[in-house]
C-alpha positions in Angstrom: 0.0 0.0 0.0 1.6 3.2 -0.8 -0.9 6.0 0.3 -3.2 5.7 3.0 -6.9 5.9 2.4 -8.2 9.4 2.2 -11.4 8.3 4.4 -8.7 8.8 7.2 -9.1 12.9 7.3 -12.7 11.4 8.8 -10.9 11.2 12.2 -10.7 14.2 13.2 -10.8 12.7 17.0 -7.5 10.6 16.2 -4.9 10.8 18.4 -2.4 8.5 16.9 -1.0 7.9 14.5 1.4 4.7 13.9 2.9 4.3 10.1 5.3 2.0 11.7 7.9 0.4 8.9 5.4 1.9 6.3 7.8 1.6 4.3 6.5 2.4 0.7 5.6 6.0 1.8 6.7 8.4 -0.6 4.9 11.2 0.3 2.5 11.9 3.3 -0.8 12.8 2.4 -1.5 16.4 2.6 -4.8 16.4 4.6 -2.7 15.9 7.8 -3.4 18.9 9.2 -7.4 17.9 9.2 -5.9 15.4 12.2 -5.6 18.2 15.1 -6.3 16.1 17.6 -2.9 13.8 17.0 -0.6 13.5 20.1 1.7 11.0 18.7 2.5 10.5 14.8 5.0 7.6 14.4 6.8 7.2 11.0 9.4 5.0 12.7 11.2 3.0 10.2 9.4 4.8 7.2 13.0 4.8 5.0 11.0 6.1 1.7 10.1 9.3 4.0 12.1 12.4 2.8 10.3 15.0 3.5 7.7 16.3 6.1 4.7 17.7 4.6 4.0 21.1 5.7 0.8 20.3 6.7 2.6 19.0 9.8 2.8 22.6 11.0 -1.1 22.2 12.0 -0.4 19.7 14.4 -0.8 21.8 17.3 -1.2 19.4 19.8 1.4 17.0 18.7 3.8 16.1 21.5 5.5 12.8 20.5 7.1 13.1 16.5 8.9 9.8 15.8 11.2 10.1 12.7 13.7 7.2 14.0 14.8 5.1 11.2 13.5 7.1 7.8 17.1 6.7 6.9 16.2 9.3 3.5 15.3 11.9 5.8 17.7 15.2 4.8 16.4 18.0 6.9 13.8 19.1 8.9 11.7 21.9 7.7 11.7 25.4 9.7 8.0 25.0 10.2 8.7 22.1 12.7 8.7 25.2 15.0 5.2 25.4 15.1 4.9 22.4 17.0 4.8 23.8 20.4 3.8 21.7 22.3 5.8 18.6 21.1 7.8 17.2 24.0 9.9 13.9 22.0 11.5 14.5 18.5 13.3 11.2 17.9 15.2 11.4 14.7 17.4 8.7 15.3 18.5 6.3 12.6 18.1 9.8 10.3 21.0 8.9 8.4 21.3 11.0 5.4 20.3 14.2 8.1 22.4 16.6 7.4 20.9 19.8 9.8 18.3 20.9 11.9 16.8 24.0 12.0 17.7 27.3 13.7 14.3 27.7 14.8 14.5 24.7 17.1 14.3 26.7 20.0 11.2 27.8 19.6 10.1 24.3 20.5 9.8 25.5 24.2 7.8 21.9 25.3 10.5 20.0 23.8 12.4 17.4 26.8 13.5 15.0 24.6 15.8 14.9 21.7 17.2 11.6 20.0 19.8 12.2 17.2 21.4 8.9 17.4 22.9 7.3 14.3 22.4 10.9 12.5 25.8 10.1 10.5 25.6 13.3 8.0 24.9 15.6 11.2 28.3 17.6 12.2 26.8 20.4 14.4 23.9 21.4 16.8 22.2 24.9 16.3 23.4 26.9 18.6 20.2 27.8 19.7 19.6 24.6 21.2 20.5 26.2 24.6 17.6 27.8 24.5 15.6 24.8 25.5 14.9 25.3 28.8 12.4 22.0 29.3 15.4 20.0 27.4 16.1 16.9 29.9 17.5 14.7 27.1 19.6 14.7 24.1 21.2 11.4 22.8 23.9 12.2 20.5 25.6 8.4 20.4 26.6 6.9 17.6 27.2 10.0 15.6 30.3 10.7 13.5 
């Protein structure tokens, strides 16, 4: 199955989301941002993912973004800032990511930050100081 069914935007209650090792996604369908009520969105071990839609940006109440193992994942958009209220990034496994974005900081809720395995990734923003809920930030692994 490559895209999901469209019927989907119907769940406007949903509050996860698992596309675990979904791995013929290509690209996410663009009426994500329908799904308000998501609290967790797990692409975990989607490797076709490069790319977040920016339809992501909608997902105000998202606090748990799982992007470990989408080993074609470059960079993450500047948008991702408008998640405030996400607590867990995990990007680990994000091989081919080469950045993350400046804005970072502006994800005040964020505690938890996995970047393990990010191969291509040779420097934190240096706004990431700036993260005054930050309990956790996993850096093995890296080169």
């Amino acid at each position: 199955m490559k895209e999901l069914p469209t019927s989907i935007d119907k769940l406007v209650t949903l509050e996860l989301l698992d596309l675990l090792n979904y791995s013929q996604l290509e690209e996410f369908l663009t009426f994500i941002n329908i799904l308000t009520s998501l609290e967790k969105l797990d692409f975990l071990g989607c490797s076709q993912l490069m790319e977040l839609p920016t339809s992501i940006s909608k997902l105000i109440n998202l606090e748990k973004l799982d992007l470990s193992g989408c080993s074609n994942l470059m960079k993450l958009p500047t948008f991702i800032d408008k998640l405030i209220h996400l607590e867990e990034l995990d990007l680990s496994g994000c091989s081919k990511l080469k950045e993350l974005p400046t804005s970072i900081h502006k994800l005040v809720a964020l505690q938890s930050l996995n970047l393990s395995e990010c191969l291509q990734l040779k420097e934190l923003p240096p706004s990431i100081d700036k993260l005054t809920a930050f309990q956790l930030l996993d850096l093995s692994r890296c080169s």
